[in-house]
C-alpha positions, -999 to 999 in steps of 0.1 A, spaced: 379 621 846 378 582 842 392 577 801 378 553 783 397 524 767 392 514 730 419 484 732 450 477 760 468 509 740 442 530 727 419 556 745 383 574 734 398 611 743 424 605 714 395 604 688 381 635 702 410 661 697 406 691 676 420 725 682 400 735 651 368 718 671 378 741 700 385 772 686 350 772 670 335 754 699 321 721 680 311 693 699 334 661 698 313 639 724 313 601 712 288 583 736 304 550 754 285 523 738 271 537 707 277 531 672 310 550 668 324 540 699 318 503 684 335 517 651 364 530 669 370 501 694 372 480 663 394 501 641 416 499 671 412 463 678 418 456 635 443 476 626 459 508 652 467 486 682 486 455 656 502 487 647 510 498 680 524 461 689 549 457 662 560 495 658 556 514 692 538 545 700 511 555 679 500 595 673 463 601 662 464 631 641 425 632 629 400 609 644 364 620 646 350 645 633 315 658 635 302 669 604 302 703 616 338 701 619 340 684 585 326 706 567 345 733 587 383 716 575 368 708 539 372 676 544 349 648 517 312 648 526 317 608 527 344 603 549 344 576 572 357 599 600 326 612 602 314 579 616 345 568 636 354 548 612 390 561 602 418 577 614 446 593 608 477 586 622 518 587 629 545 567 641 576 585 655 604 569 638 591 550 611 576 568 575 543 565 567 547 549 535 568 520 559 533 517 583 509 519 552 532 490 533 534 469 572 493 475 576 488 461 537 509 430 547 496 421 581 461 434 587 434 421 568 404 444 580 407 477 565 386 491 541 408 521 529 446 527 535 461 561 523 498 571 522 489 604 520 515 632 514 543 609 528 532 627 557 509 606 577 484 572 570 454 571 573 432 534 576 390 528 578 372 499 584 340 488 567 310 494 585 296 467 604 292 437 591 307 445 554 336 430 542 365 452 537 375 465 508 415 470 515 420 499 487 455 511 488 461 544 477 489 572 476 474 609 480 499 635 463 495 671 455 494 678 421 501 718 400 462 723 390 445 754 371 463 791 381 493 772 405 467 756 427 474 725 439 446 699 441 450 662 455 455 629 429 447 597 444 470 567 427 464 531 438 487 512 452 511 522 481 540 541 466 561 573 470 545 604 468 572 615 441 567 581 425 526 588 424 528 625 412 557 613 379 523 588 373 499 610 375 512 639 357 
C-alpha cells in the first residue's frame, strides 16, 4: 500500500491510528483530497513538520478521530480532531512543556496549544481561511467532588504543578 504524504516528514496513516478504533472496529478512512486531508496537510505544513525540523522525530499520539470514536474516548464534542484539525503529539527527548514553549515562539499558525499533563502537546489550526487564535493553555488534573479528578485548563504555558498551585 502506496502512503500518503502530508509534508516531506509526515504521513496520512499516522492520523489514522487507534487501537481503541480497532478494537471496536470504527472507521478511520480520511479521503486523499478532501477537507481533512487539506486540514491535516496544513497542520503539518504550519506547525508538526517546523517541529520536526528543529527537534527530530515526531510521535502522533491522537490524530483523527471520527466522532464515533470521540464519543467512544469521551473526548469534547467540539474538538478539532474530529475535523483533522489537531493532534496530539511527542518528541523523544525533549518535554512537552519544552515543544509547547518552542511552537509559541516560532510558529505563528496555531489556533490552540495545550501542555497537557506534562505528558504530551497537543496544537490545532483554525479552519480554513480563519485567523488563528494561538491560545496557550496548561491542562492539569485537579482533586474534584468524592476524590475524582477532573481536568483545569490555565492559560499560559506553564508546569503542570505550577497550573494546579493556580488553580487550586
Amino acid at each position: 500500500m502506496k502512503r500518503i504524504q502530508l509534508s516531506k516528514n509526515f504521513y496520512l496513516d499516522e492520523f489514522q491510528r487507534s487501537q481503541t478504533a480497532t478494537r471496536h472496529g470504527i472507521d478511520m478512512t480520511i479521503v486523499e483530497g478532501g477537507v481533512f486531508h487539506a486540514n491535516l496537510k496544513r497542520l503539518c505544513r504550519d506547525v508538526l513538520q517546523p517541529v520536526r525540523n528543529h527537534f527530530g522525530p515526531v510521535s502522533i499520539t491522537s490524530g483523527y478521530r471520527p466522532a464515533k470514536l470521540n464519543k467512544l474516548i469521551k473526548g469534547s464534542k467540539t474538538s478539532q480532531h474530529l475535523t483533522c484539525q489537531a493532534a496530539d503529539f511527542v518528541v523523544p527527548g525533549h518535554t512537552p512543556l519544552e515543544v509547547a514553549r518552542w511552537i509559541r515562539d516560532n510558529c505563528k499558525g496555531y489556533d490552540q496549544l495545550i501542555h497537557e499533563f506534562g505528558e504530551w502537546v497537543h496544537v490545532s489550526v483554525p479552519q480554513h481561511n480563519q485567523l488563528p487564535r494561538q491560545m496557550n493553555l496548561t491542562a492539569a488534573k485537579l482533586s474534584g467532588l468524592f476524590g475524582r479528578l477532573k481536568t483545569v485548563y490555565v492559560t499560559g504555558l506553564i508546569s503542570v504543578e505550577t497550573a494546579i498551585k493556580g488553580a487550586a
